[in-house]
N, C-alpha and C positions, 0 to 999 in steps of 0.2 A: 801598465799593470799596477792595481794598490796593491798596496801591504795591507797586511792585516788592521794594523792601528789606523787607517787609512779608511778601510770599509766602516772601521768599526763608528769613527767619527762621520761619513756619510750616514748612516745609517741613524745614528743618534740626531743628525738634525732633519732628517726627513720626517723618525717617528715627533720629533720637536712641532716642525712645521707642519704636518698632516696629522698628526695625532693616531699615526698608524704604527704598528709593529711589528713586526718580521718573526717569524718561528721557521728555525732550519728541518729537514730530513736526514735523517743517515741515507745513506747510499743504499740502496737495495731493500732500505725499510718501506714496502709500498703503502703498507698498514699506516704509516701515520700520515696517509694522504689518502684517505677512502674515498673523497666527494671524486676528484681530480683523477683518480685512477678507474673511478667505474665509469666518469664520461668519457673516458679515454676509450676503453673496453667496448662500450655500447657503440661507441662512433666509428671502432674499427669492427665489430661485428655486423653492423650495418652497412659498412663501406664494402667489406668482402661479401654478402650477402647478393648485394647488389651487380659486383662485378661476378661473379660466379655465375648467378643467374645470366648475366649479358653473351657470358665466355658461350655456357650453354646451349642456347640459342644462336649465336652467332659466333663461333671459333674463328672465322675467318677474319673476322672485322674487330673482333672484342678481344686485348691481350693483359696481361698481369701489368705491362707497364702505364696502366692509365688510371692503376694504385690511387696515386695523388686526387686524380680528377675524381672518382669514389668516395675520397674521405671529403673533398669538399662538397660531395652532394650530398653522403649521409647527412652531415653538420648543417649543409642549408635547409635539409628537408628536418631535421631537429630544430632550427630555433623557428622555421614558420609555422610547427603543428601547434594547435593552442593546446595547452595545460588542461586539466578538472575544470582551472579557476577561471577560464575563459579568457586568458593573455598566454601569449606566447612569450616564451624564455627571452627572446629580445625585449618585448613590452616588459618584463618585469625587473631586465638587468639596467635600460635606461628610465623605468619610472615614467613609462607613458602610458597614457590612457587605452585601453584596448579598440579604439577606432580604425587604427590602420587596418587595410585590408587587403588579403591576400588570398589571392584568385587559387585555387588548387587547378583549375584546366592547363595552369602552365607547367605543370609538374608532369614526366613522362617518364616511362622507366631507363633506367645510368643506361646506355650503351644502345638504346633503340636506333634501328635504323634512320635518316632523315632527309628528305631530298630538299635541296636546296636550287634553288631557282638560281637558271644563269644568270652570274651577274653584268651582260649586255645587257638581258631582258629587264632587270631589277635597275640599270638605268636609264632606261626607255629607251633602247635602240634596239634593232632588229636582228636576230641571226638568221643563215640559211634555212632553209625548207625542212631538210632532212638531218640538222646535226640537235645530239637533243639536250632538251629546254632545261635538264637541271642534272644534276649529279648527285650521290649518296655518299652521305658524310655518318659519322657517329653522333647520335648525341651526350655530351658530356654534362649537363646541368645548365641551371642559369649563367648568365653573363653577370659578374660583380659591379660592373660600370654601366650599368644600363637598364635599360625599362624590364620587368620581368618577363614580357613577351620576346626578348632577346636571350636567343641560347649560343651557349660553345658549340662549337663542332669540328671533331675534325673529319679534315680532308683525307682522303683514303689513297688517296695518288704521290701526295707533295708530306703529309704527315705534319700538316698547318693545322694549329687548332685557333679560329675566329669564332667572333661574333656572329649571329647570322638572324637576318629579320626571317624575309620568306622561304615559309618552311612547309615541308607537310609530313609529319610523322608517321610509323608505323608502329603504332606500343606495341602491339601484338607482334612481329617479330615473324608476319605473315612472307614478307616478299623477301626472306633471306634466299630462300628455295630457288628465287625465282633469279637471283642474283649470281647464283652459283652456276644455274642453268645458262646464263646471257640472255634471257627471255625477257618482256615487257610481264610483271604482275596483274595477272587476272582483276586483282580488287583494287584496283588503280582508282578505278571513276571512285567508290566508295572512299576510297583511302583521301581522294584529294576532295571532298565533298564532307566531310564529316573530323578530317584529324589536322588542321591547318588552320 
């Protein structure tokens, strides 16, 4: 734990050595922190926006505690949208060129249904005739360690949330119906032909 005189000299040789300077808040004063408290705002309005919509749509599948998993997609879907000035909040906070590029087809609504290919199949072995080829997980956003084409998911059986390559989506939030029903979804061929 420092003391005070303690902080007070870290802090003096930091602003020393960085040539930066610290300015404290009172406690409950939000006002002297406007930048920091409307992206706060924005990220969690966006975040419940999104899990609301999901809950919506899919109550079954979609619940309040995947909270966390929502603010990190509002936040990743904030620094990939480009600005006026044609760089995105990431390009501007490290000072890069705006060349990177970021695909928007990877981007799918917080909490869409997703089937994920069994993973026999996904390492080239074969299962029975009649047991079937993939399972429906959530989608949670991108994957932080990995290609953008790599999403979270979770599992709706075990409550595992992974990485997951082969995927096939349903933004539209078509085959919840069909989910509830025990049924195969009608727009399967479409779905697996167009959102994968």
């Amino acid at each position: 734990m420092l003391t005070t005189g303690a902080l007070q000299t870290l802090l003096g040789v930091i602003h020393f050595a960085l040539q930066q300077s610290f300015q404290f808040c009172g406690v409950g004063s939000h006002h002297q922190n406007g930048i920091a408290e409307r992206r706060i705002r924005d990220l969690s309005d966006g975040a419940r926006a999104s899990l609301l919509h999901a809950i919506q749509h899919w109550p079954d599948g979609v619940t309040k505690n995947l909270w966390p998993f929502a603010l990190k997609y509002a936040c990743n879907i904030r620094n990939k949208v480009r600005a006026t000035n044609g760089r995105t909040p990431e390009e501007i906070f490290a000072n890069m060129p705006s060349s990177s590029y970021v695909d928007i087809t990877y981007f799918h609504p917080f909490g869409c249904p997703v089937y994920v290919l069994d993973a026999r199949l996904q390492n080239g072995n074969k299962i029975p005739r009649w047991e079937p080829r993939s399972r429906v997980g959530v989608y949670l956003g991108h994957s932080p360690y990995h290609a953008q084409s790599v999403a979270l998911v979770l599992n709706l059986s075990t409550g595992h949330v992974s990485p997951q390559y082969h995927l096939v989506y349903d933004d539209n939030f078509t085959t919840v119906q069909s989910l509830q029903l025990g049924t195969t979804p009608t727009n399967w061929p479409h779905l697996y032909s167009t959102n994968r």
